[in-house]
N, C-alpha and C positions, 0 to 999 in steps of 0.2 A: 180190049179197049180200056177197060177201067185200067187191067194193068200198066197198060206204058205210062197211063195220067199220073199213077201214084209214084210212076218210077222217074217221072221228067219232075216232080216235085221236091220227090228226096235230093236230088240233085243240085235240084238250084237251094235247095237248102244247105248244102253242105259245101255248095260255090260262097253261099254269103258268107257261111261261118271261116270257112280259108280267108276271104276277104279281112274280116274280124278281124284274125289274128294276124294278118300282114300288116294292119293299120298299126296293133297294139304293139308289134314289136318295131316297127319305125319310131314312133315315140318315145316309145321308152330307150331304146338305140340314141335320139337326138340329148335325151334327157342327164342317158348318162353319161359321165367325162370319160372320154378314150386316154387309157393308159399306154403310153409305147414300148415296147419290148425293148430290151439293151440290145444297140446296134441299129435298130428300127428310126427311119426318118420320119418324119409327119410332112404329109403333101398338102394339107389343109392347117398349119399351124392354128391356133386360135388367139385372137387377135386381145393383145394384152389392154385394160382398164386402162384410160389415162385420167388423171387429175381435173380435177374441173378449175382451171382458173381463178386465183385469188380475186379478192374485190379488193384494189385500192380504195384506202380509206383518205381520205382530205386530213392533211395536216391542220392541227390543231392550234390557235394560234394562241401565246401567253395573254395574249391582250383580252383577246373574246372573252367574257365570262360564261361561267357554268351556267347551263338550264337552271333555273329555279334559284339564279345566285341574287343574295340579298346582302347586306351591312356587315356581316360575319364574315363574306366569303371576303369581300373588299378589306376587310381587314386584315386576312390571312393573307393575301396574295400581296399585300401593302408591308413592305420589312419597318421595324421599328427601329428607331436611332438605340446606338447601347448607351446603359445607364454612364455618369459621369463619376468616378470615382479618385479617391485620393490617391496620389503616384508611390509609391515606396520608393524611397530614399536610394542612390545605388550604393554599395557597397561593394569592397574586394572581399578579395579569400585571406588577405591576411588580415583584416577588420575583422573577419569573421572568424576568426582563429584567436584571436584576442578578445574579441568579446565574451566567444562560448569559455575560453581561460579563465579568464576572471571570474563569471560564473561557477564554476568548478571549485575552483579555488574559496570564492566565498561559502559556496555548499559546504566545504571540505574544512572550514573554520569553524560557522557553525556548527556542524556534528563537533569537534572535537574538542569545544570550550564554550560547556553552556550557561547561559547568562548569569546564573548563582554557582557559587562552589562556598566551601567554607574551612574550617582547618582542625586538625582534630589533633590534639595537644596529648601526650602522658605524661603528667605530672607525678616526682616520687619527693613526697613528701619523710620529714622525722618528727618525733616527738619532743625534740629540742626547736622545731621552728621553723627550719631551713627547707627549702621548695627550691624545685631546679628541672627544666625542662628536661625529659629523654629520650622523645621521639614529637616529631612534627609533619602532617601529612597532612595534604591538600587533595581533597575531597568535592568531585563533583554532586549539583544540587543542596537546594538546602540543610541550614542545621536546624535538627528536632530538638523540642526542651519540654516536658513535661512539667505540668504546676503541682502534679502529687507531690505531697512530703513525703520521702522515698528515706528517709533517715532523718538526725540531726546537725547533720553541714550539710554546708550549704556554698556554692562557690558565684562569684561575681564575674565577668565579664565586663570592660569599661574601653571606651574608646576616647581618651581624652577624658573630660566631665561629663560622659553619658553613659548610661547603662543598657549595655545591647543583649547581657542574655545571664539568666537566671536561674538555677538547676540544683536543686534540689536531690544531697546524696548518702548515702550510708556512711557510717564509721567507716574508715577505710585503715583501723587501727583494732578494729577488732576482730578476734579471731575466736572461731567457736571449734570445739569438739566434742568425742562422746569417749568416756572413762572405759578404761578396759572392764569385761566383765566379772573380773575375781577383785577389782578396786572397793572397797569401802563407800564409798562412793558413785551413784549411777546419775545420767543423763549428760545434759549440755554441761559444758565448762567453759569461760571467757576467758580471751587470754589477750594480752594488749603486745600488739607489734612494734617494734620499734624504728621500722619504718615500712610506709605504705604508697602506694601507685592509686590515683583518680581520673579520669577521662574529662578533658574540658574543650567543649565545640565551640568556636568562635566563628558565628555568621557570617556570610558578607564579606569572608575575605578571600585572600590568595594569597601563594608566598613571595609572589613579586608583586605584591599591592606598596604602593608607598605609605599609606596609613597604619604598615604594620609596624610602625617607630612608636605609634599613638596607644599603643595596647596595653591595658595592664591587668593581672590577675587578684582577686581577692578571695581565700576562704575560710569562713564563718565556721562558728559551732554552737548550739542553740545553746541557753543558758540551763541548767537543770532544774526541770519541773515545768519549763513551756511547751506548751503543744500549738499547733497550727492546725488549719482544716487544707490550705494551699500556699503554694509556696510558687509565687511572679515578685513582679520588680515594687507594688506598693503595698506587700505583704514586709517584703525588705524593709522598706524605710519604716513602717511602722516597727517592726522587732528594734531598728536603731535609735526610734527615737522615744521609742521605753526600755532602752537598754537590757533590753532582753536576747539580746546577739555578741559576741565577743568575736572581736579580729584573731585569728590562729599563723594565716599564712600571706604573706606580700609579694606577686613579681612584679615590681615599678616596670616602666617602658624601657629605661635604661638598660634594666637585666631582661627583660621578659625579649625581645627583638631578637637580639645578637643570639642567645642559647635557640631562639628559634631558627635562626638562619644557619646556626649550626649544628642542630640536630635534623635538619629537614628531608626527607629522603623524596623517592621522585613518585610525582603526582600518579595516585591509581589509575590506570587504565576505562579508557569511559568508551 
């Protein structure tokens, strides 16, 4: 008797645990996704996710204003008039072709002739007197003049009855050397030339200046035993009006012009 009890027990214990496992594998069977075999139809397809319907939104109107809109928004949303300005003129293409010309053209002068030039003279003087232009070249930018006493001549520059330039120059009649060395005699030696070349700049001008008719040359030789500390234009008149200067050389306007227009060669490259 006890037998069959323990035997009708095991039974129904081992009916629940089949139970068990039929329950776990339905579940798990619904849970997981059935693959098809190639070729294989599906009798139950599974029913595909649709979209859930958009929300129309209400059109938005320009007029409405924004939530929370105050004097700023009304301004932004409000267009401003455009500022009022001057008209430019109209012009063509060949106004404007002539205008940028001329432009060009005047840039193109300026560079090439700037407001000062001046003339730079080689004079070849003798010791009988006589001065005569040899070379004449027009020279942009100003002319330099030092007030050193650089020697004792001295040459003038005059335009008319005025004195425009003042310079101060060496003997240009003296000549030095040194004695051979089996001479009797050693060091410098003076020797006077008998005729010599000096450089004279005349400011302010050009060779096609009309005032070059007005030009004349003067130069000086200090008298022996005067000395200077500088040599400008009221150093000049004091040496002439203590006679401590003598006239050596003259080009009057008459001669000074013409040998300039005909030694002149063509103005340096600027």
């Amino acid at each position: 008797m006890k037998f069959s009890l323990r035997r009708s027990s095991s039974r129904a214990l081992l009916a629940g645990f089949v139970l068990l496992l039929s329950v776990t594998e339905v579940s798990i069977g619904q849970s997981k996704e059935r693959v098809s075999k190639p070729g294989q139809l599906q009798t139950d397809p599974k029913p595909e996710a649709k979209p859930a319907p958009a929300t129309a939104m209400a059109p938005v109107s320009a007029k409405t204003p924004a939530a929370g809109g105050g004097p700023m928004q009304e301004q932004l949303q409000t267009p401003r008039p455009a500022a009022a300005g001057k008209k430019q003129p109209s012009i063509t293409t060949g106004q404007a072709a002539l205008q940028q010309g001329k432009g060009e053209q005047k840039a193109a002068r300026t560079a090439a002739k700037p407001e000062t030039a001046h003339l730079h003279l080689v004079l070849e003087l003798t010791e009988g007197g006589e001065v005569k232009v040899v070379r004449a070249t027009e020279v942009p930018g100003p002319a330099i003049a030092l007030d050193v006493p650089t020697g004792d001549f001295v040459y003038e520059v005059l335009s008319g009855d005025q004195t425009v330039q003042v310079q101060g120059v060496p003997d240009p009649f003296e000549m030095r050397s040194f004695a051979p060395l089996d001479a009797p005699q050693q060091g410098h030696h003076f020797e006077r030339a008998k005729t010599a070349t000096i450089v004279v700049r005349v400011p302010n001008m050009r060779l096609s200046s009309p005032l070059l008719g007005k030009l004349a040359i003067r130069v000086y030789k200090l008298k022996p035993g005067v000395s200077i500390e500088k040599m400008d234009l009221p150093t000049l008149r004091n040496l002439k009006e203590r006679n401590n200067i003598e006239l050596r050389f003259h080009l009057a306007p008459q001669q000074l012009a013409p040998q300039i227009r005909e030694r002149a060669v063509k103005p340096l490259a600027q």
